[in-house]
DSSP file (Angstrom, degrees, kcal/mol; ACC not computed):
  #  RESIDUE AA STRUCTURE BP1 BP2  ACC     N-H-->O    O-->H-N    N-H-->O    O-->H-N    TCO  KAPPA ALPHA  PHI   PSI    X-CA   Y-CA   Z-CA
    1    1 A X    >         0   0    0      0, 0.0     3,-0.7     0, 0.0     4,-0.3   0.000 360.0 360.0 360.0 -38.2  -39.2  -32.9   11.5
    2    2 A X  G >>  +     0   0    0      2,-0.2     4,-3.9     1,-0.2     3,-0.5   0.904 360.0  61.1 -57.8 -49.9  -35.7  -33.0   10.3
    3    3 A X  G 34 S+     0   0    0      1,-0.2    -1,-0.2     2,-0.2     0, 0.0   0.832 105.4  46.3 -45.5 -33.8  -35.2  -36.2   11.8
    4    4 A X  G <> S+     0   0    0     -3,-0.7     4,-1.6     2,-0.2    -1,-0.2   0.375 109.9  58.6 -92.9  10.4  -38.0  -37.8    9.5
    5    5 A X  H <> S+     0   0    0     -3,-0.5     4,-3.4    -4,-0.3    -2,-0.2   0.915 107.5  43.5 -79.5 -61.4  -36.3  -35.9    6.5
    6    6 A X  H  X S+     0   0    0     -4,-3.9     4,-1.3     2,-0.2    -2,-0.2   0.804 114.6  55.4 -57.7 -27.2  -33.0  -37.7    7.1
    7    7 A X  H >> S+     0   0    0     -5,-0.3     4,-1.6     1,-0.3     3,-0.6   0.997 112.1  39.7 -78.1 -41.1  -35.2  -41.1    7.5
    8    8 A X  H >X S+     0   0    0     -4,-1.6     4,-2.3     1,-0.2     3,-0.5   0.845 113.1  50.1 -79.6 -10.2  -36.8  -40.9    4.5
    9    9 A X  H 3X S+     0   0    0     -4,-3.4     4,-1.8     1,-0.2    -1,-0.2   0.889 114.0  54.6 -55.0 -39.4  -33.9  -39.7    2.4
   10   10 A X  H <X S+     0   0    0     -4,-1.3     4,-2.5    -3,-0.6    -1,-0.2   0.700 107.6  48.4 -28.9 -60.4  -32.2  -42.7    4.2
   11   11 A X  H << S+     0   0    0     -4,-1.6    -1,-0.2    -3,-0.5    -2,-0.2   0.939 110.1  48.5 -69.1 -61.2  -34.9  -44.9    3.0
   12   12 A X  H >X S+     0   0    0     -4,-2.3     4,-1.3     2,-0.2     3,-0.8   0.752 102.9  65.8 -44.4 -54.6  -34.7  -43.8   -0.3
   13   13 A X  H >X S+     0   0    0     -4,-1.8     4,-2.3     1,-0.2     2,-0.8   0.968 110.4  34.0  16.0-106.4  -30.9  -44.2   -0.4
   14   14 A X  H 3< S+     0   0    0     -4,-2.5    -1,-0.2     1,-0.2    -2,-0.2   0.177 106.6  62.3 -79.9  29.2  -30.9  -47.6    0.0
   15   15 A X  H X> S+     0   0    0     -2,-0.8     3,-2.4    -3,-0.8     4,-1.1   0.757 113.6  47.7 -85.5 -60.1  -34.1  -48.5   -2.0
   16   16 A X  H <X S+     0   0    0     -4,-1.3     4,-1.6    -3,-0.7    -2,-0.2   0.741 110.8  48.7 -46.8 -42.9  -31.7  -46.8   -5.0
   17   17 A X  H 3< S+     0   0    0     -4,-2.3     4,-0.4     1,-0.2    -1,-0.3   0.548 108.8  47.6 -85.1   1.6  -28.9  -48.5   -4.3
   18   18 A X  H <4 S+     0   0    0     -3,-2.4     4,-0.5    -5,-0.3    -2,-0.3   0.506 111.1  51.5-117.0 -17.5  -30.3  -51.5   -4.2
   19   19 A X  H  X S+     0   0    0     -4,-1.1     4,-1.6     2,-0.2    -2,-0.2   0.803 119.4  45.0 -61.4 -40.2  -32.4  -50.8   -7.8
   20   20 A X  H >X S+     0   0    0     -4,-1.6     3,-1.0     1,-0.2     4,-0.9   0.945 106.2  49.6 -67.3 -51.6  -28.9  -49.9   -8.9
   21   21 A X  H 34 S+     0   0    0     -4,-0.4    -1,-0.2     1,-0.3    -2,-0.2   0.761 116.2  52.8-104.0 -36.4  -27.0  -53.0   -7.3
   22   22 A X  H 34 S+     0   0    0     -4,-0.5    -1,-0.3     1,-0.2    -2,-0.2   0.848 104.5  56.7 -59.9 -41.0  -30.4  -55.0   -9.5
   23   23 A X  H << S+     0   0    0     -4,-1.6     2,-0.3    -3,-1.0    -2,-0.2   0.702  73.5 112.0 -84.6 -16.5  -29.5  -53.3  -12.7
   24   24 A X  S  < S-     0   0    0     -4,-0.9     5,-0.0     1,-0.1    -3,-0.0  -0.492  73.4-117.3 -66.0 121.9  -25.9  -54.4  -13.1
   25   25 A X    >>  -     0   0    0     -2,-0.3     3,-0.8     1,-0.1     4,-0.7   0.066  25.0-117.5 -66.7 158.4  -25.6  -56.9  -16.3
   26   26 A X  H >> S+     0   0    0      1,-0.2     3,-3.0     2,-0.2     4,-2.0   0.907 104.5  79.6 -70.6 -35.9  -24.5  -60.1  -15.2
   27   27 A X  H 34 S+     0   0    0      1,-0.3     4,-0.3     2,-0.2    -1,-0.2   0.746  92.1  47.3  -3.1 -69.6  -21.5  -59.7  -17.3
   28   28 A X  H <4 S+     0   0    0     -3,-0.8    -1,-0.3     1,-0.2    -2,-0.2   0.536 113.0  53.6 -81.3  -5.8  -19.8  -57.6  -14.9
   29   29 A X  H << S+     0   0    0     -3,-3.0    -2,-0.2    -4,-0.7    -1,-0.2   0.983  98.7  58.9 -59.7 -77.8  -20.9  -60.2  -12.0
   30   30 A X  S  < S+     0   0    0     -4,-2.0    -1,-0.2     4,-0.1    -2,-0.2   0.506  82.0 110.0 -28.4 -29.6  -19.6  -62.8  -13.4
   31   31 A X     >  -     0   0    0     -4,-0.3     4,-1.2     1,-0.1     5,-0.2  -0.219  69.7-130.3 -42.2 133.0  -15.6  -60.9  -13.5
   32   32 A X  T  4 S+     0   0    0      2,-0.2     4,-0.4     3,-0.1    -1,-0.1   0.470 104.4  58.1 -84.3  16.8  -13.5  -62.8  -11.1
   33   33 A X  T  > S+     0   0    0      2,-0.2     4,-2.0     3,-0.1     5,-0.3   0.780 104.5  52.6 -95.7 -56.1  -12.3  -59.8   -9.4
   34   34 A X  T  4 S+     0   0    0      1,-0.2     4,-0.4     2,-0.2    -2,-0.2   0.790 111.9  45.4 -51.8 -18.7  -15.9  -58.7   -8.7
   35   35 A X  T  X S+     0   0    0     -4,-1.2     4,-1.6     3,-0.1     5,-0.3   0.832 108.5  51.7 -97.9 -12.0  -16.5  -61.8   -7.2
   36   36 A X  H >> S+     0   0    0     -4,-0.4     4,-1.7    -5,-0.2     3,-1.0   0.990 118.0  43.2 -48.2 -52.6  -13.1  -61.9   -5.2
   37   37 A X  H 3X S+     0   0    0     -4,-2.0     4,-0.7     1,-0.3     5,-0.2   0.546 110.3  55.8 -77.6 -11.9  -14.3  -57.9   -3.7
   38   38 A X  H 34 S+     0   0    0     -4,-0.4     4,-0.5    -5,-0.3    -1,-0.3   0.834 114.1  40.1 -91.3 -13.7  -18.0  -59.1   -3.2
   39   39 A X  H <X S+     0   0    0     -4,-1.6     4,-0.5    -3,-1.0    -2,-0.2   0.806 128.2  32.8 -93.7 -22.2  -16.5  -62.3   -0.7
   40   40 A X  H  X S+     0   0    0     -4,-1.7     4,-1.7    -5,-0.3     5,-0.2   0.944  97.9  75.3-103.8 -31.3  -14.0  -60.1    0.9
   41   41 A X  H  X S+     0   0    0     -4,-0.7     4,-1.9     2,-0.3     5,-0.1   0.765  97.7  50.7  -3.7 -64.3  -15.3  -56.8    1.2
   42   42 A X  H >> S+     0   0    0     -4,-0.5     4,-1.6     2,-0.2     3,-0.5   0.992 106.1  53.3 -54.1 -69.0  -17.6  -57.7    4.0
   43   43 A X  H >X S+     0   0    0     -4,-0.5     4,-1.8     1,-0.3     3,-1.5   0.891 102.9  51.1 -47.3 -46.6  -15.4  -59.1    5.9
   44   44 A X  H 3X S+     0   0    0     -4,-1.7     4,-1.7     1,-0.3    -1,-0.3   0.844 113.2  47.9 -83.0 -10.6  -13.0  -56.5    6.1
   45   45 A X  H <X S+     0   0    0     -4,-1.9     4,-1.6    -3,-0.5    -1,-0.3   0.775 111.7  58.3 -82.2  -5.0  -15.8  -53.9    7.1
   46   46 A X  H <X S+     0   0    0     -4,-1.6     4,-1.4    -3,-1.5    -2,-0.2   0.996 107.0  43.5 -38.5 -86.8  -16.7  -56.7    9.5
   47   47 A X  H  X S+     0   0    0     -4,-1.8     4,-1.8     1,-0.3     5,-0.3   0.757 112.7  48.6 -52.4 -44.3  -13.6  -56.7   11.0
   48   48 A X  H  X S+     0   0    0     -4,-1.7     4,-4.3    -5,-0.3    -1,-0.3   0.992 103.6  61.0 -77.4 -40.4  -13.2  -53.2   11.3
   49   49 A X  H  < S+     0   0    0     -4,-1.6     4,-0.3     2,-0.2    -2,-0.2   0.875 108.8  50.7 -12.5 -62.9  -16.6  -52.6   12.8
   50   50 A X  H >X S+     0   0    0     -4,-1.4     4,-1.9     1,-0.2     3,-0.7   0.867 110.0  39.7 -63.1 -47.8  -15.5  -54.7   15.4
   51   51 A X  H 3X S+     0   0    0     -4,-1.8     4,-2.1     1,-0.3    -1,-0.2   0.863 110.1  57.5 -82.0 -28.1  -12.4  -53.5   16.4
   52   52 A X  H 3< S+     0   0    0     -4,-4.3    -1,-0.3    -5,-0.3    -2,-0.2   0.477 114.3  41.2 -91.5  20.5  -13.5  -50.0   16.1
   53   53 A X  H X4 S+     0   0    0     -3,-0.7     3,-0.8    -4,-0.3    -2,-0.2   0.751 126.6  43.9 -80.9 -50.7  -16.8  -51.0   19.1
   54   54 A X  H 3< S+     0   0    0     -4,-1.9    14,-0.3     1,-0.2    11,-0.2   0.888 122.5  26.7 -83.1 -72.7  -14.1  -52.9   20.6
   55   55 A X  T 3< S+     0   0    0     -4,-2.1     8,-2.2    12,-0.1     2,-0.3   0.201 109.9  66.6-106.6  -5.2  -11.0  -50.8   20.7
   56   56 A X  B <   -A   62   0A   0     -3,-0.8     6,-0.2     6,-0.2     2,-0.1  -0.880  58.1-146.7-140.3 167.3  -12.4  -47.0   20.6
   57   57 A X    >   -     0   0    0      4,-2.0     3,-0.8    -2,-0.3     4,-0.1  -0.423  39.0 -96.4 -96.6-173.9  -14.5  -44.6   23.0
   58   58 A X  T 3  S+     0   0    0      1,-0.2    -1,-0.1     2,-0.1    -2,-0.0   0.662 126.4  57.5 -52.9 -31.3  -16.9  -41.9   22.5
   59   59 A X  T 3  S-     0   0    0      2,-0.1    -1,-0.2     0, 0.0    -2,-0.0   0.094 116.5-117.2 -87.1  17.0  -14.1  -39.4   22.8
   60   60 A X  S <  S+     0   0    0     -3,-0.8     2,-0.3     1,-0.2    -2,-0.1   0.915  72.7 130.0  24.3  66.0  -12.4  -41.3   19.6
   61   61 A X        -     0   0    0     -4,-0.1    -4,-2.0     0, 0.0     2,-0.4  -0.875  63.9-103.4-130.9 177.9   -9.3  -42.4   21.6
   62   62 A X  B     +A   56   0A   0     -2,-0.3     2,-0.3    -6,-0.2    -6,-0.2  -0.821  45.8 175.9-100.3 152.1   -8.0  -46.1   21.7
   63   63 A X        -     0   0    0     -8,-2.2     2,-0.4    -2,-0.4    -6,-0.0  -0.870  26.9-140.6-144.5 174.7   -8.7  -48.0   24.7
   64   64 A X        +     0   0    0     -2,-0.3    -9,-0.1     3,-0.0    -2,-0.0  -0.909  45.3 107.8-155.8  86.1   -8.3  -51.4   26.3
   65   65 A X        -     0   0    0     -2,-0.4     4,-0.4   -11,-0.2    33,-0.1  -0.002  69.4 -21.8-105.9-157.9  -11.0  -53.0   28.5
   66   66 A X  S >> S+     0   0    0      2,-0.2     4,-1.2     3,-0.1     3,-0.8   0.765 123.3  48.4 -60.6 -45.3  -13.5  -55.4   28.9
   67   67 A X  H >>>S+     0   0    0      1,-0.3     4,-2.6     2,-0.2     3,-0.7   1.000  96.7  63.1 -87.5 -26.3  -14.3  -56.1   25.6
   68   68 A X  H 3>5S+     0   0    0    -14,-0.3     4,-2.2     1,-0.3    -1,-0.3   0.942 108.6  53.5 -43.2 -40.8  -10.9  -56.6   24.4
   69   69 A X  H <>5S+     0   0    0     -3,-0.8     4,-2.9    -4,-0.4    -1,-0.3   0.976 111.8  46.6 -67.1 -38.9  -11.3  -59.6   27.1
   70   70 A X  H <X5S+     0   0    0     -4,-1.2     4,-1.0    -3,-0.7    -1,-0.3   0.668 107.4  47.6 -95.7 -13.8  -14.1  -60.6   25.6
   71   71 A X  H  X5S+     0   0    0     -4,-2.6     4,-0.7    -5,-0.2    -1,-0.4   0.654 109.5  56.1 -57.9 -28.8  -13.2  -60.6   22.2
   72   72 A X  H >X<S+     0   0    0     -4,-2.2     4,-2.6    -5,-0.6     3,-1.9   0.973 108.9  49.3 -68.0 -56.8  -10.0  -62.5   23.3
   73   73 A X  H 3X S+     0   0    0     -4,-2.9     4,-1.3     1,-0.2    -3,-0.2   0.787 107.9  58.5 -61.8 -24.7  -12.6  -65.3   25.0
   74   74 A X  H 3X S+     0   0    0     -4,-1.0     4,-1.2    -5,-0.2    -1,-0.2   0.609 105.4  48.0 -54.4 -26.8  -14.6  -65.2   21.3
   75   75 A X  H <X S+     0   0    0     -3,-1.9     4,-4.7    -4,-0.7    -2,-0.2   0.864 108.7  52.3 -94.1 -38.8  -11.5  -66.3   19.5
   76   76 A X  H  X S+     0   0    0     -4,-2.6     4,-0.7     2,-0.2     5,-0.2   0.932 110.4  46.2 -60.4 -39.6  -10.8  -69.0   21.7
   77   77 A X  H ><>S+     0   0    0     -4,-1.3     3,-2.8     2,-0.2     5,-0.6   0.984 116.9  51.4 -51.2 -51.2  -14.1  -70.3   21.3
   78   78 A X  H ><5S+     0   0    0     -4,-1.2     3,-2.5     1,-0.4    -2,-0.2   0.872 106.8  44.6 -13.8 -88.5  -13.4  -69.7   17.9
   79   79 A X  H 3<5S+     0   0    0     -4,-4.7    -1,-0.4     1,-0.3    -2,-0.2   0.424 112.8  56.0 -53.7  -8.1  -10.3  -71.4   17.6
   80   80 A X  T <<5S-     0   0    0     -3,-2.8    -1,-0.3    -4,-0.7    -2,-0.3   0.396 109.1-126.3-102.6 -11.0  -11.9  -74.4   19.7
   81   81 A X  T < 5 +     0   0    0     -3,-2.5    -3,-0.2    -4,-0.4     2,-0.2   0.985  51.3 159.5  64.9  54.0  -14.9  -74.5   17.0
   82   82 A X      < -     0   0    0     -5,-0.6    -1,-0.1     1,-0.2    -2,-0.0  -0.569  45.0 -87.6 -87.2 174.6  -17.5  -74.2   19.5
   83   83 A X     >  -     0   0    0     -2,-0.2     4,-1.2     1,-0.1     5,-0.2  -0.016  37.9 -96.1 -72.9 171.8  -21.0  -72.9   18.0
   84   84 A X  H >> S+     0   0    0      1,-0.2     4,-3.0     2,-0.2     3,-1.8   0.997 122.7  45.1 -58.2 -41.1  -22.3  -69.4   17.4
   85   85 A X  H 3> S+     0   0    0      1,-0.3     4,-1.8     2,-0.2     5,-0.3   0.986 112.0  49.4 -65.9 -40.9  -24.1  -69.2   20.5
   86   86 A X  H 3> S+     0   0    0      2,-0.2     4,-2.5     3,-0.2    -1,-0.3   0.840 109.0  55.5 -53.9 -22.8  -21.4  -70.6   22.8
   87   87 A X  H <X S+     0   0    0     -3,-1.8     4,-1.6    -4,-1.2     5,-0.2   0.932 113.1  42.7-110.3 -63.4  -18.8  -68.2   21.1
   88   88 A X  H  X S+     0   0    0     -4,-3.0     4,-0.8    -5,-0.2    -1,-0.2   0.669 108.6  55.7 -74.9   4.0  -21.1  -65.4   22.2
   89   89 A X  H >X S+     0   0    0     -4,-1.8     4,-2.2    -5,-0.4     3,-0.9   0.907 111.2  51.6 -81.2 -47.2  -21.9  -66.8   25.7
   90   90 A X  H 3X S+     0   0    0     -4,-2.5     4,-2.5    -5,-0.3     5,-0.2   0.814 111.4  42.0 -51.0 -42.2  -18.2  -66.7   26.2
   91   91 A X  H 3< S+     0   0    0     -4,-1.6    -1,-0.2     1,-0.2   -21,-0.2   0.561 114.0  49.9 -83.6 -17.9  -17.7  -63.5   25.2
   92   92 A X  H <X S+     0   0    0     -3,-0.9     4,-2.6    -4,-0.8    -1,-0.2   0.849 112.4  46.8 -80.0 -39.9  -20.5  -62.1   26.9
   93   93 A X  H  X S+     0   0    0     -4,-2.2     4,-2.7     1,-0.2    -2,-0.2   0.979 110.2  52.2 -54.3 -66.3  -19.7  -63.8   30.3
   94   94 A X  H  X S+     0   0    0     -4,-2.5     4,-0.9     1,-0.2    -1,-0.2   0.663 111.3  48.9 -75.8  -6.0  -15.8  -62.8   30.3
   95   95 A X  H  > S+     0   0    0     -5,-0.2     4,-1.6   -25,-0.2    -1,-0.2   0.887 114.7  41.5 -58.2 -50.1  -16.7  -59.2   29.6
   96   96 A X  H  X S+     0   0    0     -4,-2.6     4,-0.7     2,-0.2    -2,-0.2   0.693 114.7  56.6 -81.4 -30.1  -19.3  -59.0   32.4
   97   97 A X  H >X S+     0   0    0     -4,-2.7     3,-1.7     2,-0.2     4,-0.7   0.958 111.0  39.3  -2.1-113.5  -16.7  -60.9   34.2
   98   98 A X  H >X S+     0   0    0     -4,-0.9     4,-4.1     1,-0.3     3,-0.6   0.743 113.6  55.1  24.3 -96.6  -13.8  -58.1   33.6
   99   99 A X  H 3< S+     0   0    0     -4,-1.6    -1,-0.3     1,-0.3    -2,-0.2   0.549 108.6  47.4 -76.6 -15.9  -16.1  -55.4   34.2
  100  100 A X  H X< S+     0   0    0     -3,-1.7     3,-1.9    -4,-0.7    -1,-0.3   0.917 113.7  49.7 -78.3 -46.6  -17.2  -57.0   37.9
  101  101 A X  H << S+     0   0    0     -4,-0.7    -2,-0.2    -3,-0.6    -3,-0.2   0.866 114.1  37.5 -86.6 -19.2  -13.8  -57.5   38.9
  102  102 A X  T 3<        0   0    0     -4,-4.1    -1,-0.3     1,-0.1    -3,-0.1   0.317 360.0 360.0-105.6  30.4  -12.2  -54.1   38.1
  103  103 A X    <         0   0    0     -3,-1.9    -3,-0.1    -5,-0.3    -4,-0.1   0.297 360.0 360.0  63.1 360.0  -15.5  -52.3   39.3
């Protein structure tokens, strides 16, 4: 029962914040420091998202695997401009890779 408490509070949550996010006068949109923090903002929780799937365990410690290879083989796709899906074939491949050869 608890579980469906937290979903709908959840629910609610971001219905509200997103009434809120509606109600702000254009005014304040418009700032060019709000619009620098709405194009970079994402990204850096992007980025940290990533390295902290990437880089941490269940036991919060830092670690160094397979995906660190396969995040390295995603940036070279990267840096080569291949497409999305290639950039994530690579990265999936040299993970699964990795994770065959050290067992």
């Amino acid at each position: 029962m608890t579980t469906w408490i937290a979903i709908g509070v959840t629910a609610f949550g971001c219905y509200a914040v997103k009434l809120l996010g509606l109600s702000v006068p254009a005014g304040i949109l418009e700032r060019p420091l709000v619009k620098r923090l709405a194009a970079l903002v994402p990204l850096a929780l992007l980025a940290a998202l990533t390295a902290l799937q990437t880089f941490s365990t269940s036991e919060l410690k830092l670690v160094v695997d397979a995906r660190a290879a396969g995040l390295a083989a995603a940036a070279v796709a990267l840096l080569l401009r291949a497409p999305f899906l290639v950039v994530i074939g690579a990265a999936v491949l040299v993970t699964a890779a990795v994770r065959a050869l050290a067992g």
